[in-house]
C-alpha positions in Angstrom: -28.1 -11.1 -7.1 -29.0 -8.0 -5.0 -25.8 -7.2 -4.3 -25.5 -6.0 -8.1 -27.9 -3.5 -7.7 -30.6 -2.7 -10.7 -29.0 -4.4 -14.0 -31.4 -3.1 -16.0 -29.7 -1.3 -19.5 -26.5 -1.9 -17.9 -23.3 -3.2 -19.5 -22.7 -5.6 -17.1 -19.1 -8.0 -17.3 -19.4 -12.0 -16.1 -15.4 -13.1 -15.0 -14.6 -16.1 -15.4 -18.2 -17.0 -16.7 -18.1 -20.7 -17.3 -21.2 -21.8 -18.8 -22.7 -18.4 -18.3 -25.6 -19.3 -16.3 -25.7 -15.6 -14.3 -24.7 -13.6 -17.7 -27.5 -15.3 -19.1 -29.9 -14.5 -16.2 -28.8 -10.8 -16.2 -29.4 -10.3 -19.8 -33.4 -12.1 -18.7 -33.6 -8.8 -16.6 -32.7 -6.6 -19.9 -28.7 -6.1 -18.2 -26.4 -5.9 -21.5 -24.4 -9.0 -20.1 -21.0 -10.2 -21.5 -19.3 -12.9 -20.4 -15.4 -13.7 -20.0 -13.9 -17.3 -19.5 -10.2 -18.7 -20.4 -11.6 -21.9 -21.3 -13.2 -22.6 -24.7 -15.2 -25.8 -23.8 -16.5 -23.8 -20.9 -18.0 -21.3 -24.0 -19.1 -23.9 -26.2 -21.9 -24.5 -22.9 -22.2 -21.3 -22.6 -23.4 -20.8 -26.0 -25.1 -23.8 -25.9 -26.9 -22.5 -22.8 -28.0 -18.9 -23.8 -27.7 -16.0 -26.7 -25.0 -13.4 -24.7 -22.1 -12.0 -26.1 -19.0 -14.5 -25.6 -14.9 -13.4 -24.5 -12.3 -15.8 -25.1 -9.6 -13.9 -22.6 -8.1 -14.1 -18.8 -9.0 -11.7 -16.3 -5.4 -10.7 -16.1 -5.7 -8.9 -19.5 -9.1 -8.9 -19.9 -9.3 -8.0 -24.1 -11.8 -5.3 -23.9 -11.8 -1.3 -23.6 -11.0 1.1 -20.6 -14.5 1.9 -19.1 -16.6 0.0 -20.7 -18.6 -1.4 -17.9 -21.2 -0.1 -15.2 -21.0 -3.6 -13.3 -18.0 -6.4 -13.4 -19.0 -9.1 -11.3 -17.5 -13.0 -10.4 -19.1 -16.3 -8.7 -15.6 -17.4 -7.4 -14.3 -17.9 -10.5 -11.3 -15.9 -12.0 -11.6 -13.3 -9.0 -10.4 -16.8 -7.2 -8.2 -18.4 -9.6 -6.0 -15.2 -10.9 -3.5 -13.4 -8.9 -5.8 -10.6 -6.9 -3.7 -7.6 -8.0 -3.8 -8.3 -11.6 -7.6 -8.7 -11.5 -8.8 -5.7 -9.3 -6.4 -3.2 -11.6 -8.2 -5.1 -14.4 -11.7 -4.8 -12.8 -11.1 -0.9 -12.1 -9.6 -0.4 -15.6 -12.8 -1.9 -16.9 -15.2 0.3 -15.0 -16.9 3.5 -15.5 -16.9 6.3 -12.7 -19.0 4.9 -10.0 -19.0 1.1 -11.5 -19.0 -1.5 -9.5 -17.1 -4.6 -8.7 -19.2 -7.5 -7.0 -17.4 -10.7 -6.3 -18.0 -13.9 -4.2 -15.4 -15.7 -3.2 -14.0 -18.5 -0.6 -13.5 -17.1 2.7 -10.2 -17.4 4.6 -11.7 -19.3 7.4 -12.3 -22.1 5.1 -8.5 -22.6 5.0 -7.1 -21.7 7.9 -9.6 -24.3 9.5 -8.8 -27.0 7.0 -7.2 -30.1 8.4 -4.8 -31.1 5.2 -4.4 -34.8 6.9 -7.7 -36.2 7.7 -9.4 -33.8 4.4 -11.9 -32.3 6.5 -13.1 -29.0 7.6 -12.4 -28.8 11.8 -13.1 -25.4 14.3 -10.0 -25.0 15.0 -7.4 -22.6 13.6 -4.8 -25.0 11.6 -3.3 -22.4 9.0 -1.4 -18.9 10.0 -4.1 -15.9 8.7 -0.7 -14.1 8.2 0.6 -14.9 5.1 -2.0 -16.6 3.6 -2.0 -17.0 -0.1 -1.8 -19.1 -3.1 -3.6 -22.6 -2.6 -3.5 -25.4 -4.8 -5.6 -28.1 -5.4 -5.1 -32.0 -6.9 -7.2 -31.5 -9.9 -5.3 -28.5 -11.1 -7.7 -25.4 -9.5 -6.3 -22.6 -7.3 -7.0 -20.1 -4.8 -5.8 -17.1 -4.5 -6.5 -15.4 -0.5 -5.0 -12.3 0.7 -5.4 -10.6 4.8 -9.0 -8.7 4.5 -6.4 -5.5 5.6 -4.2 -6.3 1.6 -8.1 -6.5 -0.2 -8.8 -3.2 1.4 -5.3 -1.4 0.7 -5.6 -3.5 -2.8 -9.1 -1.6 -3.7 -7.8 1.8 -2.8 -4.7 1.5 -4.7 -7.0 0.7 -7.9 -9.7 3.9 -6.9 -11.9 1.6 -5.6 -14.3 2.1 -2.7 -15.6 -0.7 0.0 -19.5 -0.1 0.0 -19.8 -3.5 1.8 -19.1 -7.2 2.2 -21.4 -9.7 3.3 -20.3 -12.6 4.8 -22.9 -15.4 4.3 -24.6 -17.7 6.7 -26.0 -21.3 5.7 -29.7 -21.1 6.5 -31.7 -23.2 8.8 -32.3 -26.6 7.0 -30.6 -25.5 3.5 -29.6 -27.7 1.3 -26.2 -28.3 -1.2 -25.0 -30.1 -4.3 -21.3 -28.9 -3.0 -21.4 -31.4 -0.3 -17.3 -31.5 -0.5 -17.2 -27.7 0.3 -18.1 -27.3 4.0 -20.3 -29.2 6.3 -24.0 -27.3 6.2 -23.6 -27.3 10.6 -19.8 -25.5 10.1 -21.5 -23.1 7.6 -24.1 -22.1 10.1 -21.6 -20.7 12.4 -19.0 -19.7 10.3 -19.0 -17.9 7.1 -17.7 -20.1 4.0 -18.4 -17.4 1.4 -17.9 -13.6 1.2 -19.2 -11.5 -1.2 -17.4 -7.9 -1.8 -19.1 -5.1 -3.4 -17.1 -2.4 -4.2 -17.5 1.1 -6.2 -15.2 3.2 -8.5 -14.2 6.5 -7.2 
């Protein structure tokens, strides 16, 4: 949640928020919290869950005004599912001057050490990094990874400024309900998630 910066009286934009756990949160810390999902059984928890406003829409044409945000954030999510240069010109449209975009996401690593045949994460490099892309997944999901180098030239094409990305590390003796994700020991020396924060120019 730090990475968002003080939420407080900001209108802050959930992507792809499923049951809206975080919108809800934000809005606990007075943010003006909205949040966006595709699905509408995914917004019947949501509203179930908490009082925030609600957005039946896709991140590729998000149905709200130009600048109308000071913070758009996504926990993997549509910043994951949807094509990524549909969704960072979306994200930018979205923002004010100086908004930012905060997104965690899948890293690379994760697939390119992937061993398809025996379904398990390995330390070895399996997958080329160059031309990495669209993944698919039995159960219908996708995700979407580009070079860090095309995120980069992606952000600056849209006015949008790298202010960091932090590449997380599994602590000592943590704990998971993802146990299908990456093995906790892998996670300690690699990075499995990635979380970009980036500004408007």
């Amino acid at each position: 949640m730090h990475a968002l910066g003080d939420v407080r009286g900001r209108d802050v934009l959930e992507l792809g928020c499923g049951a809206a756990q975080w919108s809800i949160a934000l809005a606990g810390d007075a943010a003006r919290a909205v949040g966006l999902d595709v699905s509408i059984g995914q917004l019947r928890h949501a509203r179930a869950n908490g009082d925030v406003p609600l957005v039946l829409g896709s991140a590729e044409a998000v149905p709200l005004r130009d600048a109308s945000f000071d913070v758009v954030f996504c926990d993997h999510g549509a910043m994951s599912f949807c094509p990524p240069e549909r969704t960072v010109a979306e994200c930018a449209r979205l923002l004010r001057p100086g908004g930012r975009l905060v997104f965690c996401k899948t890293t690379a690593l994760v697939y390119l050490t992937w061993d398809a045949t025996r379904e398990r994460q390995t330390r070895t490099l399996r997958v080329p990094y160059f031309g990495i892309g669209r993944f698919a997944f039995d159960e219908g999901t996708v995700d979407h990874q580009v070079p860090y180098g095309e995120w980069i030239r992606l952000f600056r094409r849209n006015g949008l400024v790298v202010e960091d990305l932090i590449e997380l590390q599994a602590p000592a003796g943590a704990t998971t309900t993802y146990v299908d994700f990456v093995p906790r020991a892998w996670a300690r020396k690699w990075p499995a998630e990635e979380i970009w924060v980036v500004r408007k120019s």
